[in-house]
DSSP file (Angstrom, degrees, kcal/mol; ACC not computed):
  #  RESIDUE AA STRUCTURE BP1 BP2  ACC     N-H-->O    O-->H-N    N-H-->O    O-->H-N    TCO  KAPPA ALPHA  PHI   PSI    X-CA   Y-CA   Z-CA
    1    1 A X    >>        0   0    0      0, 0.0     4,-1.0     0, 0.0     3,-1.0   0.000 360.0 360.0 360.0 -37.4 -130.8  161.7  -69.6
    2    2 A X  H >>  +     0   0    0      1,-0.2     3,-1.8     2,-0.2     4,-1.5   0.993 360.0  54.6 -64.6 -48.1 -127.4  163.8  -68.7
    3    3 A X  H 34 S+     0   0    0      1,-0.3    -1,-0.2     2,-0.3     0, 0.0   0.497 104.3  51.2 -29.5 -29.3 -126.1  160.0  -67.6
    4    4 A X  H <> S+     0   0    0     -3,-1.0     4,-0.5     2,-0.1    -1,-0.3   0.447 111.2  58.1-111.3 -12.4 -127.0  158.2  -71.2
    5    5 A X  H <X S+     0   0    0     -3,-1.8     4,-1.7    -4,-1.0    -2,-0.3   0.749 106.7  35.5 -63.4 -28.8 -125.1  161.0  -72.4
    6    6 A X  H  < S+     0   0    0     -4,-1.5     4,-0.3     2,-0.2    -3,-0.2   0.649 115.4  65.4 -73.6 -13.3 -121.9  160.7  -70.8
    7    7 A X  H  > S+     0   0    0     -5,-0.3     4,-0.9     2,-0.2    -1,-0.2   0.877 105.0  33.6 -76.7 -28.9 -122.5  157.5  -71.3
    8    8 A X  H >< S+     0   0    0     -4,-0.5     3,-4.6     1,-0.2     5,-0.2   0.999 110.9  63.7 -71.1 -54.4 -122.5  157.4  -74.8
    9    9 A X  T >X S+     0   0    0     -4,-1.7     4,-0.6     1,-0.3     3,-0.6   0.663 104.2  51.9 -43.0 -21.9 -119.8  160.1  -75.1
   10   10 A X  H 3> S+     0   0    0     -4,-0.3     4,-1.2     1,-0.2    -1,-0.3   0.814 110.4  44.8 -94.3 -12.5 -117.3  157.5  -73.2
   11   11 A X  H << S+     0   0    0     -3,-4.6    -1,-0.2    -4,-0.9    -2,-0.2  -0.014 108.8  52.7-115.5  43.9 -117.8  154.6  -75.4
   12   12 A X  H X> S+     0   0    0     -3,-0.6     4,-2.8     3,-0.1     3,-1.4   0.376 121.0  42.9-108.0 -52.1 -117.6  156.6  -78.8
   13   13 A X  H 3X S+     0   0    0     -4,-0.6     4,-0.9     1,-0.3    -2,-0.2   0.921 115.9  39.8 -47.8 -50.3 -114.0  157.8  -76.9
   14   14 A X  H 3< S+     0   0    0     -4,-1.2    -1,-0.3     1,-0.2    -3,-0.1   0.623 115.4  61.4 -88.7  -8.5 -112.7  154.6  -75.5
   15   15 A X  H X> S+     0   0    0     -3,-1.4     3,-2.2     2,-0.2     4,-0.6   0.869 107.6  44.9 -56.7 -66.7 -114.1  153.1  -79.2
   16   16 A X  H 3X S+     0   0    0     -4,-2.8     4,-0.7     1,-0.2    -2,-0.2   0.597 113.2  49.7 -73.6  -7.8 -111.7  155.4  -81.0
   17   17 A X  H 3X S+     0   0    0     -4,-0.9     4,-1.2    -5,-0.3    -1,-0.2   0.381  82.9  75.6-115.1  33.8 -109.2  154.7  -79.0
   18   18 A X  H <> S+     0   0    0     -3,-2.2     4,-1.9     2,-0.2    -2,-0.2   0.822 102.9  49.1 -92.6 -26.5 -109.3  151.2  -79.1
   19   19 A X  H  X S+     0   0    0     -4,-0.6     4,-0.6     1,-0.2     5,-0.3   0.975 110.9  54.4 -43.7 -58.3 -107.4  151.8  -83.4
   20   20 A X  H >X S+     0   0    0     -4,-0.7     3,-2.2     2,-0.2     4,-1.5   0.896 110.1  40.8 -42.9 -54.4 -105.0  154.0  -81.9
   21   21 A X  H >X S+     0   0    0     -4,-1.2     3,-1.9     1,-0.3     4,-0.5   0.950 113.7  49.7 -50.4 -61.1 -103.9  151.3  -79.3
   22   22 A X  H 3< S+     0   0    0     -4,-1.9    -1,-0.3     1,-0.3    -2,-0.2   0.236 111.3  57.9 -77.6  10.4 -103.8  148.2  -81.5
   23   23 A X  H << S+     0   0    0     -3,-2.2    -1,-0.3    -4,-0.6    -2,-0.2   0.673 105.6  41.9 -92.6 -20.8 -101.7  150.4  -83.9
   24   24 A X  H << S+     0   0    0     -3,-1.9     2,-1.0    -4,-1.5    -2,-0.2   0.429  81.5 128.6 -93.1   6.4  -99.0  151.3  -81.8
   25   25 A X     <  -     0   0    0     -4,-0.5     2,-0.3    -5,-0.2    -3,-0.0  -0.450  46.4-158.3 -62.1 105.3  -98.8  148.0  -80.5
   26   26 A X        -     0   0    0     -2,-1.0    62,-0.2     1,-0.1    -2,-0.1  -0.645  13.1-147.9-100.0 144.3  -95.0  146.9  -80.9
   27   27 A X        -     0   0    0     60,-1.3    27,-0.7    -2,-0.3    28,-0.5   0.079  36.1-119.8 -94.9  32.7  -94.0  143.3  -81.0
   28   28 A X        -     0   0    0     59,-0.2     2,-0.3    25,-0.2    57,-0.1   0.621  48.4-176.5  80.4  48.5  -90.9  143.8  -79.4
   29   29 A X        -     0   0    0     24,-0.2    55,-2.7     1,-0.1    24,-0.3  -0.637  14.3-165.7 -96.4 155.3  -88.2  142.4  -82.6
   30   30 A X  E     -A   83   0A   0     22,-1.2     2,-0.3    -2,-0.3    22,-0.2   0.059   9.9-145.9 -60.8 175.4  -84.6  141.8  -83.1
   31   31 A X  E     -A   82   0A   0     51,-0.5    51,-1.2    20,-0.2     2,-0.3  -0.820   5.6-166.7-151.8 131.6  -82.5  141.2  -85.9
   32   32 A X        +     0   0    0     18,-1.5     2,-0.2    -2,-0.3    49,-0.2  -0.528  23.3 175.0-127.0  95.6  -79.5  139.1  -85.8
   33   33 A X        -     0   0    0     -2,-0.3    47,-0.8    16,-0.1    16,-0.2  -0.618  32.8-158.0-110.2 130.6  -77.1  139.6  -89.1
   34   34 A X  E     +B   48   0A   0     14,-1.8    14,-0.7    -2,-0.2     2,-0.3  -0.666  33.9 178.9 -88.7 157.2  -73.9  138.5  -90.6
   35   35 A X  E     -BC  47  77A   0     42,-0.8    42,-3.8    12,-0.2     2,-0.3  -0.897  23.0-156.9-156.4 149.6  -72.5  141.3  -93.6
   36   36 A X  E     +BC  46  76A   0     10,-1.5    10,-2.3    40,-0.3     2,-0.3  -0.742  23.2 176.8-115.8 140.4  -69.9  141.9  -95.9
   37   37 A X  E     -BC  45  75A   0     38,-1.8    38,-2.6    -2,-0.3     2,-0.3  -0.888  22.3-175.5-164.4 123.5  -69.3  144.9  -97.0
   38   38 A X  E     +BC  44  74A   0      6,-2.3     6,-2.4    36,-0.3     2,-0.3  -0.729  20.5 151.6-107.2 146.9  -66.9  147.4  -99.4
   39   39 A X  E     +BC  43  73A   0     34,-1.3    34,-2.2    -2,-0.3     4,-0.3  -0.919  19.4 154.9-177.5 150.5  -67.0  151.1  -99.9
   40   40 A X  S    S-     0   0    0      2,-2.5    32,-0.3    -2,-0.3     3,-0.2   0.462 101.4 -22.0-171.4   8.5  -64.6  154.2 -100.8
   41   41 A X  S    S+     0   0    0      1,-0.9    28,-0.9    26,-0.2     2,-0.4  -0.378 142.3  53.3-138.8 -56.9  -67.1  156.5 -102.3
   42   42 A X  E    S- D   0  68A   0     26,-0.2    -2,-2.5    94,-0.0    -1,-0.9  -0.689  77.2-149.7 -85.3 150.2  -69.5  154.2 -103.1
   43   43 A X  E     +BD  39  67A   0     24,-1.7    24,-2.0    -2,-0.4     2,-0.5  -0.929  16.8 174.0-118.5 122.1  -70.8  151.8 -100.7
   44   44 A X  E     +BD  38  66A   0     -6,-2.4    -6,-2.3    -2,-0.5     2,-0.3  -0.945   3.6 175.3-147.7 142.0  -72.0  148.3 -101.1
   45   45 A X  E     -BD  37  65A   0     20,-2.1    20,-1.0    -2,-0.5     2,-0.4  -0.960   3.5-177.6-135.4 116.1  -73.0  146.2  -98.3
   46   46 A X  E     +BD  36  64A   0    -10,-2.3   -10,-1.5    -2,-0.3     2,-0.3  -0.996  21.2 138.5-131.2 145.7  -74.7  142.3  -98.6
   47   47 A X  E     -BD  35  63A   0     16,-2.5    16,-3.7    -2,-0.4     2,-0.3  -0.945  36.0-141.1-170.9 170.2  -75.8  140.3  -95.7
   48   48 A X  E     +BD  34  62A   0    -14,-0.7   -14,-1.8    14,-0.3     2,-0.3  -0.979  22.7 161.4-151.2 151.8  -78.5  137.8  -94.2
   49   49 A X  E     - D   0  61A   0     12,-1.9    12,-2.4    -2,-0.3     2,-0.4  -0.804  41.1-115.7-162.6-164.8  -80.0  137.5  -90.4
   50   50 A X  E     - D   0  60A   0     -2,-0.3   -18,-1.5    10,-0.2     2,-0.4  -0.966  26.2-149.2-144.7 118.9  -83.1  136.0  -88.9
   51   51 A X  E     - D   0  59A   0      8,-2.5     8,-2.7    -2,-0.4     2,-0.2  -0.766  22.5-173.2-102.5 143.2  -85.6  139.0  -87.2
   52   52 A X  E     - D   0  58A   0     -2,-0.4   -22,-1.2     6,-0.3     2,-0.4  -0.882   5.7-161.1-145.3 143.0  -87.4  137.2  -84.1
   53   53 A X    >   -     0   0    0      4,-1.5     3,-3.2   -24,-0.3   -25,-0.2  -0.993  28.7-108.6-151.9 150.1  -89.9  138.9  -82.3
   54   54 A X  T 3  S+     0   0    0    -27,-0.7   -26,-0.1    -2,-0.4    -1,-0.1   0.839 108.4  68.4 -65.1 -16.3  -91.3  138.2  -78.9
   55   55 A X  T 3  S-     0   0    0    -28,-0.5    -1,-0.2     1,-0.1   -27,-0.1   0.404 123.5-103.1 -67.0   9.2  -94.7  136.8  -79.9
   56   56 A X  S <  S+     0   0    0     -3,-3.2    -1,-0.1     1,-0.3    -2,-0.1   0.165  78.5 141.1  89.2 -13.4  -92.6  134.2  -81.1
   57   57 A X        -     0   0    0     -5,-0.0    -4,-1.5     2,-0.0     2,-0.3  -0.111  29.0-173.9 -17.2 130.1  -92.8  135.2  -85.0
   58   58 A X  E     -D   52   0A   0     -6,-0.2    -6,-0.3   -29,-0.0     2,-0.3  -0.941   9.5-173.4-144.5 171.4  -89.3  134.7  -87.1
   59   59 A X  E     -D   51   0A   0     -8,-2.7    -8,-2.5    -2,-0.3     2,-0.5  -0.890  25.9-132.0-178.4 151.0  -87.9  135.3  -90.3
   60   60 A X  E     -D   50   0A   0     -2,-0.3    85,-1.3    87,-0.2   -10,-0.2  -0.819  39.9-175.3-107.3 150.7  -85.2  134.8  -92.3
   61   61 A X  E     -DE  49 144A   0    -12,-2.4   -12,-1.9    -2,-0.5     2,-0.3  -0.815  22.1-142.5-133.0 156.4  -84.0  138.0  -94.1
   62   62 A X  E     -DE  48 143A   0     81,-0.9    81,-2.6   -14,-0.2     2,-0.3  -0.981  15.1-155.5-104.4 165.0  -81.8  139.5  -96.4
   63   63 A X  E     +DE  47 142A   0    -16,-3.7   -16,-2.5    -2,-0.3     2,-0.3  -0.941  13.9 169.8-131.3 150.2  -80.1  142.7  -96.3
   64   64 A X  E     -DE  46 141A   0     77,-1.0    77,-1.9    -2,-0.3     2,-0.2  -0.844   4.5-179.5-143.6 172.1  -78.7  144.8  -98.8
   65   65 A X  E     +DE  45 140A   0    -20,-1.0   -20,-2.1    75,-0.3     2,-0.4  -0.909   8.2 175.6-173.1 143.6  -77.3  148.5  -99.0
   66   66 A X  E     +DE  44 139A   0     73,-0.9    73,-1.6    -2,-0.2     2,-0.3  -1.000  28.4 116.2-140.3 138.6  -75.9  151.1 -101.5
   67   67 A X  E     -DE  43 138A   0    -24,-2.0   -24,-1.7    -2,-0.4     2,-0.3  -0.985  45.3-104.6 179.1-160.2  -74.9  154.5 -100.8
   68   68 A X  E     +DE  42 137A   0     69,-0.9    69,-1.3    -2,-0.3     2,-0.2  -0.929  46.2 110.2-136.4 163.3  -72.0  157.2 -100.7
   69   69 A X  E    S- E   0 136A   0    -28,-0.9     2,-1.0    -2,-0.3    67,-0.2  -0.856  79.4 -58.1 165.6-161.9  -69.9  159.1  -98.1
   70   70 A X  E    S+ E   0 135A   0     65,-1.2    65,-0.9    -2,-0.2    66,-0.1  -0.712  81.0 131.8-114.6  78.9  -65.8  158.9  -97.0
   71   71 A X        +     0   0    0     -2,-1.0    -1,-0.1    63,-0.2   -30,-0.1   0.242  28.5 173.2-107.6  15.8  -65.9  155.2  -96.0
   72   72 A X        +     0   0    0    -32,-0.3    61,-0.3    60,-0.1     2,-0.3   0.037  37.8  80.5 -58.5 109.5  -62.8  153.7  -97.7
   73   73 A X  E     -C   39   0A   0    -34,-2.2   -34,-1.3    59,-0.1     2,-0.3  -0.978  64.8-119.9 177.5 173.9  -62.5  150.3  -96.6
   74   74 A X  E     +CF  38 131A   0     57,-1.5    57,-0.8    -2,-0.3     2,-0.3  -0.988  42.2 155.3-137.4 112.9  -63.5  146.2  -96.8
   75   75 A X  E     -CF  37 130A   0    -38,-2.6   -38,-1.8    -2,-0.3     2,-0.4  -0.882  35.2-141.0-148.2 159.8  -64.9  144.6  -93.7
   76   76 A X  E     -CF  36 129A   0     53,-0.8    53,-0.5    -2,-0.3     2,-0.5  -0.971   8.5-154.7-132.9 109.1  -67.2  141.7  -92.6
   77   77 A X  E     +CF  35 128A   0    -42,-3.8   -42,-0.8    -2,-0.4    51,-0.3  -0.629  19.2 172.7 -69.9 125.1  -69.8  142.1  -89.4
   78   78 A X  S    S+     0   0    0     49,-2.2    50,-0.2    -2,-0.5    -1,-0.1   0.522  71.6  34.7-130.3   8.1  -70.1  138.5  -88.4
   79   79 A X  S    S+     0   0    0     48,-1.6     2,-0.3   -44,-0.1   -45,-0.1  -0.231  74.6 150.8-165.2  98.9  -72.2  139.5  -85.2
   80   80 A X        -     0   0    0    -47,-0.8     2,-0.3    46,-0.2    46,-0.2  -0.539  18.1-177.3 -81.5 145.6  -74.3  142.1  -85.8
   81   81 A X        -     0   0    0     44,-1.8     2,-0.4    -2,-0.3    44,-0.3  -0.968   3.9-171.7-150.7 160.1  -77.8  142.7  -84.0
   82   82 A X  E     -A   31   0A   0    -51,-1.2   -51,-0.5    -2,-0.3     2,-0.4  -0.858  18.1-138.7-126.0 128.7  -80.4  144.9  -84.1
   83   83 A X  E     -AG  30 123A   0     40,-1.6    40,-3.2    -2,-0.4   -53,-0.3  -0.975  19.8-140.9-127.5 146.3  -83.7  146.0  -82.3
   84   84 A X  E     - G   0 122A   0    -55,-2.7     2,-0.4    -2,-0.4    38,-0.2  -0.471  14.2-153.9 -88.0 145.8  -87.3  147.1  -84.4
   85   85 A X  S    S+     0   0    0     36,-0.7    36,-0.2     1,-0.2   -58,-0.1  -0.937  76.5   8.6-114.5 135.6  -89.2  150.2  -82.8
   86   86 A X  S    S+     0   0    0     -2,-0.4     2,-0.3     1,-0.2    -1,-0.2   0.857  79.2 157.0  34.0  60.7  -93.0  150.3  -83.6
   87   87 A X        +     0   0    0     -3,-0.2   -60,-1.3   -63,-0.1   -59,-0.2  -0.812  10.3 167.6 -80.8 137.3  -93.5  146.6  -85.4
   88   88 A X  S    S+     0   0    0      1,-0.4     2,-0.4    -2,-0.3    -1,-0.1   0.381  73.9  22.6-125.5  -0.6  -97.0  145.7  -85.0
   89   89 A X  S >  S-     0   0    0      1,-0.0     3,-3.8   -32,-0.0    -1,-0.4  -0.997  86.3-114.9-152.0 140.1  -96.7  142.7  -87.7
   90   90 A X  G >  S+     0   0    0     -2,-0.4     3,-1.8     1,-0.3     4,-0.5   0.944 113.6  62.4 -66.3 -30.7  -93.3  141.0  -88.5
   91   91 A X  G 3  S+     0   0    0      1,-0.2     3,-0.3     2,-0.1    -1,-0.3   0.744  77.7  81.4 -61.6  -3.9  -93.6  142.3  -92.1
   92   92 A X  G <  S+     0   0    0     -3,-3.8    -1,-0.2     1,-0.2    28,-0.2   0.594  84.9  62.3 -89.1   0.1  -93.5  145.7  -91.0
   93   93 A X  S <  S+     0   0    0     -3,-1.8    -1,-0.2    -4,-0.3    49,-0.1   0.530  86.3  91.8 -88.6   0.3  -89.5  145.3  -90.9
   94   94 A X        +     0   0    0     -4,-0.5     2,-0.2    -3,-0.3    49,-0.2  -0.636  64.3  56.6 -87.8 150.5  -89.2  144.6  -94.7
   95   95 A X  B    S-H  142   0A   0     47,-0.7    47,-3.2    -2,-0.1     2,-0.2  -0.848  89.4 -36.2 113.3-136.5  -88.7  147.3  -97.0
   96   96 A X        -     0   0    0     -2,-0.2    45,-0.2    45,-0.2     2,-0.2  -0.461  54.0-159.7-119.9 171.2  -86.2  150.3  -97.7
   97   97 A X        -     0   0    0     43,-0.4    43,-1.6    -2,-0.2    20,-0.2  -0.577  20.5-128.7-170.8 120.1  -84.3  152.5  -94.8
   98   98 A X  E     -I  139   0A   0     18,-0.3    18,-1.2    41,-0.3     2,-0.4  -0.130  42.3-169.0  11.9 102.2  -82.9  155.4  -94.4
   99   99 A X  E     -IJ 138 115A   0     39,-2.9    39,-0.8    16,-0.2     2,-0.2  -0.893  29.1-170.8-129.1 174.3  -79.3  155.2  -92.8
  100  100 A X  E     - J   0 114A   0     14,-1.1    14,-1.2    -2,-0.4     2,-0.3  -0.835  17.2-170.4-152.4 136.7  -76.6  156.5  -91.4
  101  101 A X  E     + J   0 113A   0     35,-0.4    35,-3.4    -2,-0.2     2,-0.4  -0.881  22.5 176.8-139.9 146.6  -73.1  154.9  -90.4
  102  102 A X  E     +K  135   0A   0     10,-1.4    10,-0.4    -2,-0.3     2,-0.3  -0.981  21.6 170.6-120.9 120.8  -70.2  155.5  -88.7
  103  103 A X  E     +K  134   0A   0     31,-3.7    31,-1.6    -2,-0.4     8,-0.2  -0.905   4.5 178.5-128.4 169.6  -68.1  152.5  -88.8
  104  104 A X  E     +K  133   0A   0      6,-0.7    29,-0.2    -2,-0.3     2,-0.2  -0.582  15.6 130.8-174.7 105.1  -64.5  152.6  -87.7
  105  105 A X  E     -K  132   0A   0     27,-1.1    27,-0.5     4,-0.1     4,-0.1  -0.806  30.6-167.1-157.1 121.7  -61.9  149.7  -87.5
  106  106 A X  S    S-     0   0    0      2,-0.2     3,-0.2    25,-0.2    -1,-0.1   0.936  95.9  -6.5 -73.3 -51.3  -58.3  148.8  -88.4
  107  107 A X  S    S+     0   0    0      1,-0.6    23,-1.3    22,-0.1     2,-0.4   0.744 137.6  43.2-114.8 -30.4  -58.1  145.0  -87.9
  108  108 A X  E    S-L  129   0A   0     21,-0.2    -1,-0.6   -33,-0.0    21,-0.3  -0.990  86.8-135.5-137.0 147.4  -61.6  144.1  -86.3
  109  109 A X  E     -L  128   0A   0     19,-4.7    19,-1.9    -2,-0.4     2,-0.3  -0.416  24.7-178.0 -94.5 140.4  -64.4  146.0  -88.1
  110  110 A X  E     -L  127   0A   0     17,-0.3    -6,-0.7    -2,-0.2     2,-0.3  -0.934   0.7-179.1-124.2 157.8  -67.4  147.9  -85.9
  111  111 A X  E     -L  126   0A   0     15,-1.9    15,-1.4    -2,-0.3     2,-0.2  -0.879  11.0-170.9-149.9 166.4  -70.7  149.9  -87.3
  112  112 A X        +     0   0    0    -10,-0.4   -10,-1.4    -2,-0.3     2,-0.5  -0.975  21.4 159.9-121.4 114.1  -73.5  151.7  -85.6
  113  113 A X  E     -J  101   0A   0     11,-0.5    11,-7.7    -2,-0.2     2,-0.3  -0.958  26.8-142.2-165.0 140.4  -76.2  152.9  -87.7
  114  114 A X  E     -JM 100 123A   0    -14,-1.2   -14,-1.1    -2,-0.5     2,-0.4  -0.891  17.5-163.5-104.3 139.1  -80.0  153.9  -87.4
  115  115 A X  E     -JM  99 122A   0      7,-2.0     7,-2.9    -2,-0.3     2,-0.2  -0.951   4.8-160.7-141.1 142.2  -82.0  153.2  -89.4
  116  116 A X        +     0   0    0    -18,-1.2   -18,-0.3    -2,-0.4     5,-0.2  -0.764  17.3 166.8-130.6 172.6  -85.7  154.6  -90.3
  117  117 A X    >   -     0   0    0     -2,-0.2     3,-1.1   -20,-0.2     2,-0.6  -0.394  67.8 -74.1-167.7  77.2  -88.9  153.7  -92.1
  118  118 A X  T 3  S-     0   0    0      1,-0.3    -1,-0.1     0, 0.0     3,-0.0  -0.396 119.3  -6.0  53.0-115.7  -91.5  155.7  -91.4
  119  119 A X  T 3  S+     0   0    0     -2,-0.6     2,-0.6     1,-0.1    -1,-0.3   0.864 123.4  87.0 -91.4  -8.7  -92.6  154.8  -88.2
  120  120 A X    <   -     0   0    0     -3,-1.1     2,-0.2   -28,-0.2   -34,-0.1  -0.855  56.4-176.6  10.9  88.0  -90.2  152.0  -88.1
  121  121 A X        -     0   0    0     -2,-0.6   -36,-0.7    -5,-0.2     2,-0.6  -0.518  11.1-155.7-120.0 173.5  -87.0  152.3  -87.0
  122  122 A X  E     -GM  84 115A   0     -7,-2.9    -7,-2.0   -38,-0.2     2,-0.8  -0.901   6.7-167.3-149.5  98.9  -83.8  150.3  -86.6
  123  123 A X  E     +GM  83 114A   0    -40,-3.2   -40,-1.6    -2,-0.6    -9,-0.2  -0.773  20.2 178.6-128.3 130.1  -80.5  150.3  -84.6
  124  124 A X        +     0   0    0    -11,-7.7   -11,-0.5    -2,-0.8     2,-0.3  -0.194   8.1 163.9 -89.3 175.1  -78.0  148.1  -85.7
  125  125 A X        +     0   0    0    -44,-0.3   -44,-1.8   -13,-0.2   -13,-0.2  -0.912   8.9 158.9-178.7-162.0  -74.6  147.5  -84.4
  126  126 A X  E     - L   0 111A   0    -15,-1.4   -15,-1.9    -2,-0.3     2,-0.3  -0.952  23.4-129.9 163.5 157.7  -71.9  144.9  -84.9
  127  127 A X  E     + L   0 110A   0     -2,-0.2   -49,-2.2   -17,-0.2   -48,-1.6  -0.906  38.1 102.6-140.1 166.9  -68.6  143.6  -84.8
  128  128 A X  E     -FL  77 109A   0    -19,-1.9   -19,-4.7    -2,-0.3     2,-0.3  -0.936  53.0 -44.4 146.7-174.2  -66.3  141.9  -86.8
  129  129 A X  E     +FL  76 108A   0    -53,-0.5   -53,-0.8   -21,-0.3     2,-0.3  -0.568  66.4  57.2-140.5-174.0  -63.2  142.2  -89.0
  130  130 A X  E    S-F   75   0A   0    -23,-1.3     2,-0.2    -2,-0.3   -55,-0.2  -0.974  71.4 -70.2 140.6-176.2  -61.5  144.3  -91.7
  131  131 A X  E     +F   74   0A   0    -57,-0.8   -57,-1.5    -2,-0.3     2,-0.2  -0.951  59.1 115.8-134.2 121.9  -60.5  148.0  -92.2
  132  132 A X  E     - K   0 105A   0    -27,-0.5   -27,-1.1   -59,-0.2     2,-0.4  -0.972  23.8-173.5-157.5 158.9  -62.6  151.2  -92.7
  133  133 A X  E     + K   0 104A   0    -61,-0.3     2,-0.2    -2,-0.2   -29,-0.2  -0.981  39.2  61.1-159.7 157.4  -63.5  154.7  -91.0
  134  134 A X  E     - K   0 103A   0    -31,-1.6   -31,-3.7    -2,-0.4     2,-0.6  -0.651  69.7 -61.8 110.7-152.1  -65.8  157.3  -91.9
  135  135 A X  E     +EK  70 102A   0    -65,-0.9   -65,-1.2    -2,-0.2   -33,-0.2  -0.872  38.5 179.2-115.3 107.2  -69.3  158.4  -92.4
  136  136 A X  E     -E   69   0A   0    -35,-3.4   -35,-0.4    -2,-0.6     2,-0.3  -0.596  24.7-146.8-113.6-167.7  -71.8  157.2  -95.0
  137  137 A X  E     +E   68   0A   0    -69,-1.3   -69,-0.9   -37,-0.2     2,-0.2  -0.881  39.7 175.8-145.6 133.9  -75.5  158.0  -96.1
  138  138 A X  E     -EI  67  99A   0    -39,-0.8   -39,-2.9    -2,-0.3     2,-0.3  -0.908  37.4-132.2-155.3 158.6  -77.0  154.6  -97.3
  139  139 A X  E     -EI  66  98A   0    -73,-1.6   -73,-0.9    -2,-0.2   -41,-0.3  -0.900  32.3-170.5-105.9  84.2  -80.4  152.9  -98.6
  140  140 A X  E     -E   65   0A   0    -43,-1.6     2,-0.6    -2,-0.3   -43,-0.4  -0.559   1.6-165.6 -81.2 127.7  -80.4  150.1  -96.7
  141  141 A X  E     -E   64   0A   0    -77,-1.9   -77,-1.0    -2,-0.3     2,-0.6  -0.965   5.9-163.6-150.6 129.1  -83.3  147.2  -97.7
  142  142 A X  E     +EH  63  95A   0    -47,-3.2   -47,-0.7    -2,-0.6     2,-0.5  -0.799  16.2 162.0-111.2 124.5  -84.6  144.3  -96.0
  143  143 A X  E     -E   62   0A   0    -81,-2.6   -81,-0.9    -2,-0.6    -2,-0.0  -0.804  41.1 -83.9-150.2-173.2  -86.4  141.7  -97.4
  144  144 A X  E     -E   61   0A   0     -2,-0.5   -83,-0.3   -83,-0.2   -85,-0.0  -0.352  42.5-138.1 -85.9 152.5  -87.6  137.9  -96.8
  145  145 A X        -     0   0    0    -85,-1.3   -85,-0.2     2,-0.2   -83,-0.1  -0.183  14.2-119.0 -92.8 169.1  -85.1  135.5  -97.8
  146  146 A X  S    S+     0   0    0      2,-0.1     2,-0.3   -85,-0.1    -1,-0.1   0.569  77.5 110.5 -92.2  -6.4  -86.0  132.2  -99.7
  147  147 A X        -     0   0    0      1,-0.1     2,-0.3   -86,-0.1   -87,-0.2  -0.727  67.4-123.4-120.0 146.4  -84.7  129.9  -96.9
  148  148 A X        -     0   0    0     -2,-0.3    -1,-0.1     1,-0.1     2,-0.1  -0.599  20.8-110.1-100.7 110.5  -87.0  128.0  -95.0
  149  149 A X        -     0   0    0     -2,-0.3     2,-0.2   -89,-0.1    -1,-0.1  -0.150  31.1-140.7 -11.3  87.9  -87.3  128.1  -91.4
  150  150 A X        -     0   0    0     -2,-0.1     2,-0.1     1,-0.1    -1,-0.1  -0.552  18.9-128.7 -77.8 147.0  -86.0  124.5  -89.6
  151  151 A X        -     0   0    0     -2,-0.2     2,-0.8     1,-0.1    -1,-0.1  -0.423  22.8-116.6 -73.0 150.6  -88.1  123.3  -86.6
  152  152 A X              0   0    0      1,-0.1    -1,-0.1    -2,-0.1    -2,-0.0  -0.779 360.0 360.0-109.6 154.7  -86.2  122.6  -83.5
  153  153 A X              0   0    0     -2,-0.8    -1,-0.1     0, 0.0    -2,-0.0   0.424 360.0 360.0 -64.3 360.0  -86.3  119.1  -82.3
């Protein structure tokens, strides 16, 4: 009898932790994004990229951002990339995020920025050219673009 009790007690445990697993399951995506961007109190930031993930999932994205800090400057990333932290579905990178950037460049443009979403988090970086320095706080938002995926031949 003590035996059909441990037994049961191990598959109501390994049962409940079979949610746990299949939530924390990350599909291991990328982001890779061109942007444009302006700011000197305000900040406004527009751009488009293609998130890939290894299970072989893609999407074409756009990105947008507004926010304030001591950024004065006008700059273009033309190759930014990114990696996703706890995706368990390629939609879970769409929506609003939380940043913060430090960009800093006279003649070719860099940023760094993290970026959050709950559990879903985001660290960019990039290169590219323009002039700005400083620090901003930004609402950053991704969402799926109207252009259509081509097959490759």
């Amino acid at each position: 009898m003590k035996s059909h009790i441990k037994l049961l007690v191990i598959l109501v445990a390994s049962a409940a932790a079979i949610p746990t697993f299949a939530a924390e399951r990350d599909l291991g995506c990328s982001l890779e994004f061109t942007a444009k961007s302006w700011s000197a109190i305000y900040m406004q930031t527009e751009g488009s990229g293609t998130v890939t993930c290894k299970d072989g999932s893609s999407m074409h994205v756009m990105i947008g951002a507004k926010g304030v800090g001591i950024t004065p400057g006008k700059w273009a990333i033309t190759n930014g990339s990114g990696t996703f932290t706890h995706v368990s579905r390629i939609e879970d990178v769409l929506g609003s995020y939380a940043a913060l950037s430090v960009d800093a460049g006279a003649e070719k443009a860099g940023t760094a920025q993290m970026l959050t979403k709950g559990k879903v988090s985001l660290a960019l970086d990039g290169t590219g050219d323009g002039f700005d320095v400083g620090v901003a706080v930004s609402d950053v938002k991704i969402s799926r673009s109207d252009v259509k995926m081509s097959k490759k031949e």
